[in-house]
C-alpha positions in Angstrom: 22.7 34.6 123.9 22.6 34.7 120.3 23.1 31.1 118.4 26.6 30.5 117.1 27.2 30.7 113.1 30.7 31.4 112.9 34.0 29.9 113.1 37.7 30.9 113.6 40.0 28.4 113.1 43.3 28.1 114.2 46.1 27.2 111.4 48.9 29.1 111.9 50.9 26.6 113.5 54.0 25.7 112.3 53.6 22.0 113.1 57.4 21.2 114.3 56.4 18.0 116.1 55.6 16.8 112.6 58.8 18.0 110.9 59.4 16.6 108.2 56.2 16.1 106.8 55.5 19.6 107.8 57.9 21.6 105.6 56.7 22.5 102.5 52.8 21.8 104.1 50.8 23.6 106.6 49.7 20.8 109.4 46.2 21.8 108.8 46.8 19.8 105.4 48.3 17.2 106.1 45.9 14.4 104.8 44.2 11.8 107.1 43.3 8.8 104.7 41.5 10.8 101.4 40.8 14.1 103.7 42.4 17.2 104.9 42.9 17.1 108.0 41.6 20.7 108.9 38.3 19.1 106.7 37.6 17.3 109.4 37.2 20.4 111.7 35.1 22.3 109.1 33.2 19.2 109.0 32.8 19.2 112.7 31.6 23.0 112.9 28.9 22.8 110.1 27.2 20.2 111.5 27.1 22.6 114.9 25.4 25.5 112.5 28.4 26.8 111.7 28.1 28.7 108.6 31.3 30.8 108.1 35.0 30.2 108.6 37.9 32.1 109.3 41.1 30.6 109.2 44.6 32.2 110.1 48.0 31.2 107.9 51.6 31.3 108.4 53.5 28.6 106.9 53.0 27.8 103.5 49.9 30.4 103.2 49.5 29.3 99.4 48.9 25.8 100.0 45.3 26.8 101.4 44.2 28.6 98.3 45.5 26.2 96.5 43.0 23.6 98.7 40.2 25.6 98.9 40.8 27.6 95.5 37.1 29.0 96.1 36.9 30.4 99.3 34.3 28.2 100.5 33.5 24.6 101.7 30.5 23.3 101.0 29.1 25.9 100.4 30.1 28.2 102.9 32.3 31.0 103.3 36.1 30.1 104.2 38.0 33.5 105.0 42.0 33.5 105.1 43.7 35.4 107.2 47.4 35.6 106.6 49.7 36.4 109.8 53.7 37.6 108.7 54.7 37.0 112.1 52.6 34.3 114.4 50.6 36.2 116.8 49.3 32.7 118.9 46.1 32.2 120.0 45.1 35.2 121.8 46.8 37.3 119.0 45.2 35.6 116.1 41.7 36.1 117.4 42.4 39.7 117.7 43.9 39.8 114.1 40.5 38.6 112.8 37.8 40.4 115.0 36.8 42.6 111.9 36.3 39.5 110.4 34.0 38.1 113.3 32.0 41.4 113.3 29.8 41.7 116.6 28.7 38.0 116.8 30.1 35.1 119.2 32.1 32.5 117.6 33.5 28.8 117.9 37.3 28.9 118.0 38.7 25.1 116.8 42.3 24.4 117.0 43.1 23.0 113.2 45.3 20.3 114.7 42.8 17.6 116.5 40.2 15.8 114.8 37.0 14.7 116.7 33.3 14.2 116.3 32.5 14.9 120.2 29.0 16.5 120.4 29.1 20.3 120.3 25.8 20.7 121.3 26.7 20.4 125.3 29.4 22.8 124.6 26.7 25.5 123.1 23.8 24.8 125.7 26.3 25.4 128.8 27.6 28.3 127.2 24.2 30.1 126.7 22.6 28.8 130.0 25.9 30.2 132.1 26.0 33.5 130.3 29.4 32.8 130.1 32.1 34.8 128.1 34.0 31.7 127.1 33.3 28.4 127.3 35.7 25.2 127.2 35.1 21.6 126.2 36.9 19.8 128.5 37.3 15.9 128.3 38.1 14.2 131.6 39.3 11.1 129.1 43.0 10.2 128.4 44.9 13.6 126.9 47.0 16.1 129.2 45.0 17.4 132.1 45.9 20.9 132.9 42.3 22.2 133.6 40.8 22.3 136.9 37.4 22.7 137.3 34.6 23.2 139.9 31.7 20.8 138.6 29.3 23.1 141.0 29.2 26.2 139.7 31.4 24.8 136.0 33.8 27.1 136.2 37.3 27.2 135.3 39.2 27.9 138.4 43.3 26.9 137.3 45.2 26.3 134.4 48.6 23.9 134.9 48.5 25.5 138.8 49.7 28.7 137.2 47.0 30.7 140.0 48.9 28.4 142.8 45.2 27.2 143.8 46.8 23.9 144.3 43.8 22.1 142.6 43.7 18.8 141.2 44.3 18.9 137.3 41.6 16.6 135.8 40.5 17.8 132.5 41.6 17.9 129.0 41.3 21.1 127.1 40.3 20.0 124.1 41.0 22.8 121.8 37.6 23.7 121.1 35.6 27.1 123.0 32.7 29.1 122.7 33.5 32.6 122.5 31.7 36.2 123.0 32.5 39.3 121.5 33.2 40.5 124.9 36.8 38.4 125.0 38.4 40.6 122.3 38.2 43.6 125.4 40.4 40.9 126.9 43.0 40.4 124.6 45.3 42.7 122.5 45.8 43.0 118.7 48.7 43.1 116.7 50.3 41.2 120.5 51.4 37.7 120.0 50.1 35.7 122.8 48.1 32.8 124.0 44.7 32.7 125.1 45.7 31.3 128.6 47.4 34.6 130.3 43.3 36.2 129.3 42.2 33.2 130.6 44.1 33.2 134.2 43.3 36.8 134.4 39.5 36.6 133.8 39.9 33.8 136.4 41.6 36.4 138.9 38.4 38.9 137.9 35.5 36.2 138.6 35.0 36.7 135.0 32.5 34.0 133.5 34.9 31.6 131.7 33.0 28.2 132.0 33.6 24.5 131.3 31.3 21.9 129.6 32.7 17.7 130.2 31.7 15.7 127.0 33.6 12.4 127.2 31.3 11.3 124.3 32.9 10.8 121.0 36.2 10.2 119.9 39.0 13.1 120.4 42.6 13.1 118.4 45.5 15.4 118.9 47.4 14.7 115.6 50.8 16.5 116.7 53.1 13.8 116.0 54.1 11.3 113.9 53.5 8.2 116.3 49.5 9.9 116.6 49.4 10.8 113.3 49.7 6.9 112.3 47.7 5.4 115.4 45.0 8.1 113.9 45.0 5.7 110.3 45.0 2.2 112.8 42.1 3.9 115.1 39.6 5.4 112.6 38.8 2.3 110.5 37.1 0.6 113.0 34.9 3.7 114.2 31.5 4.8 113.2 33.0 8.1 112.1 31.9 10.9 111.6 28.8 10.9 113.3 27.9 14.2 111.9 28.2 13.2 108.6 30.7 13.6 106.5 29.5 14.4 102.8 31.1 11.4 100.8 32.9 8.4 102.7 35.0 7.5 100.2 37.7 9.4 102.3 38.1 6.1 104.2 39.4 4.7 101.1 42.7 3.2 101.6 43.4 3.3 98.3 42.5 6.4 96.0 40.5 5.2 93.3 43.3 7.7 90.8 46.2 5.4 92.7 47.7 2.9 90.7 49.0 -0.3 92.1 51.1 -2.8 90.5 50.8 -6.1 90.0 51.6 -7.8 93.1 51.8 -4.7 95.2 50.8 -5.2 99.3 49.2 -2.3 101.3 49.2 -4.0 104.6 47.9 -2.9 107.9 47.3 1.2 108.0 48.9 1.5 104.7 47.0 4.3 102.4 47.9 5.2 99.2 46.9 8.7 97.8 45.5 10.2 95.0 47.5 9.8 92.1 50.1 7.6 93.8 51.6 5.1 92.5 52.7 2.0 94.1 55.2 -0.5 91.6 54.7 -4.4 91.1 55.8 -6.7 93.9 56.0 -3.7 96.4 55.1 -3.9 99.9 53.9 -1.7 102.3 53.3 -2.1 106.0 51.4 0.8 108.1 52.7 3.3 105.4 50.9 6.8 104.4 51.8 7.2 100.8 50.5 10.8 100.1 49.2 12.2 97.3 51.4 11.9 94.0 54.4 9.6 95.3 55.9 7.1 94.1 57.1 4.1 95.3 59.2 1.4 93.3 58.8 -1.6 92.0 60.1 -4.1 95.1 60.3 -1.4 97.5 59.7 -2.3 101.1 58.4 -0.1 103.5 57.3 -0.5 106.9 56.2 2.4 109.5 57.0 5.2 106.6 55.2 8.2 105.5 56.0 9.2 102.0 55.4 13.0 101.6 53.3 13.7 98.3 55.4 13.7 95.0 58.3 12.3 96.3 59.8 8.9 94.6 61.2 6.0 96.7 63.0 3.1 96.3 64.3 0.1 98.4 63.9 -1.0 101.9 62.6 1.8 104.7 61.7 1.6 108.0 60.7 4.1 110.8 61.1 6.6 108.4 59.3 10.2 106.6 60.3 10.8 103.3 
């Protein structure tokens, strides 16, 4: 099998676990500290060789050009794909097969953020001969894969096959892919990848499985992860692949402006261009880009969605 230089990644979504913060901003966007999130996964794939992206778009397409005004990312190619209607997994891989040409491919979903080793992931997938291959985590996350450690093959998805199995691995969003998939799937159809999955299951088609527990693994779908992401990562030796500047971790933007007497306690971050007023304080509050936050304000538990002003006391609370 032929080494993997290409990506597709998934951004379609419409993030409605994250609603509000989602609305006028694709979840792929939404920033984690100094960084887009969807960074993170382009991040992720370069460091596994990947050296061309294709992303699909749905909700708020603009907001990508605007972030990647380009068309690359560091360096290499970033390729948009925008879908009118959302086609889903399966559907969106079909929609950009003239994109991926005659080569396999890493699909990534855009909404988790990890550093787990992809080089497991790659190895199994050309030592099998597989068509696709899965990174599975048998750590916490919902277990709905089951899988024979033997031959590593996928043999049930959620029990939809009735094979009765034990469900004991995380899907983590992230597959190796042959050309030879797109005969399994239909374009311009909008479905998921897990209907092609079952039925090359049915077939004794190669769709494989490679365990890496290693490294740390996020599913930033809600609000309640999306915070615990800002508590967690501090304290982590991340990325291990190397992130190009690590002033991302900054909790405070070096173009934010605090006032005098201002308090960013706990997970607090402010954005660039922020502003924070005198005497303010915040407690585990995501202040994105361009907001503002008066002078006495109290938040605690808030995320303040980028160019939005705020005053008083908030808790528990997007705004």
């Amino acid at each position: 099998m032929a080494p993997i230089h290409q990506a597709f990644v998934l951004g379609a979504g419409l993030g409605m676990r994250l609603r509000p913060l989602t609305e006028k901003l694709p979840k792929p966007l939404v920033p984690i500290f100094q960084k887009p999130l969807i960074t993170f996964a382009l991040d992720h794939l370069l460091a596994a060789g990947c050296e061309r992206y294709c992303v699909n778009t749905h909700h708020e397409p603009q907001r990508f050009e605007e972030a990647f005004p380009e068309g690359s990312y560091r360096g290499k190619s970033l390729r948009f794909r925008h879908e009118p209607v959302l086609l889903e997994t399966a559907g969106g891989i079909a929609n950009v097969a003239d994109l991926l040409g005659d080569e396999p491919f890493l699909v990534y979903n855009a909404d988790i953020l990890s550093d787990l080793p992809l080089a497991p992931l790659l190895e199994e997938h050309a030592r099998a001969g597989n068509i696709v291959t899965l990174a599975l985590r048998s750590a916490a996350g919902p277990r709905h894969i089951s899988f024979e450690s033997t031959e590593r093959r996928i043999t049930d998805i959620r029990n939809m096959l009735g094979t009765g199995q034990s469900e004991e691995f995380v899907f983590t969003g992230i597959y190796a892919v042959e050309p030879e998939f797109l005969r399994w799937i239909e374009h311009g159809v909008k479905r998921s990848v897990i209907p092609a999955f079952l039925e090359m299951i049915r077939r004794g088609a190669k769709l494989g499985g490679a365990v890496i527990d290693e490294g740390q693994w996020w599913d930033v779908g809600t609000r309640a992860a999306y915070l615990q992401l800002h508590r967690d990562l501090p304290a982590l030796p991340f990325p291990r692949y190397g992130a190009p500047d690590e002033a991302w971790r900054a909790s405070v933007h070096r173009s934010a402006k605090i006032g005098a007497g201002a308090q960013l306690r706990g997970c607090s971050v402010a954005g660039a261009g922020a502003e924070v007023g005198a005497d303010a304080i915040l407690t585990d509050t995501i202040v994105w880009p361009g907001a503002q936050i008066a002078s006495r304000s109290q938040l605690t538990n808030c995320i303040v969605r980028a160019d939005r002003a705020i005053a008083g006391i908030h808790r528990d609370t997007d705004i």
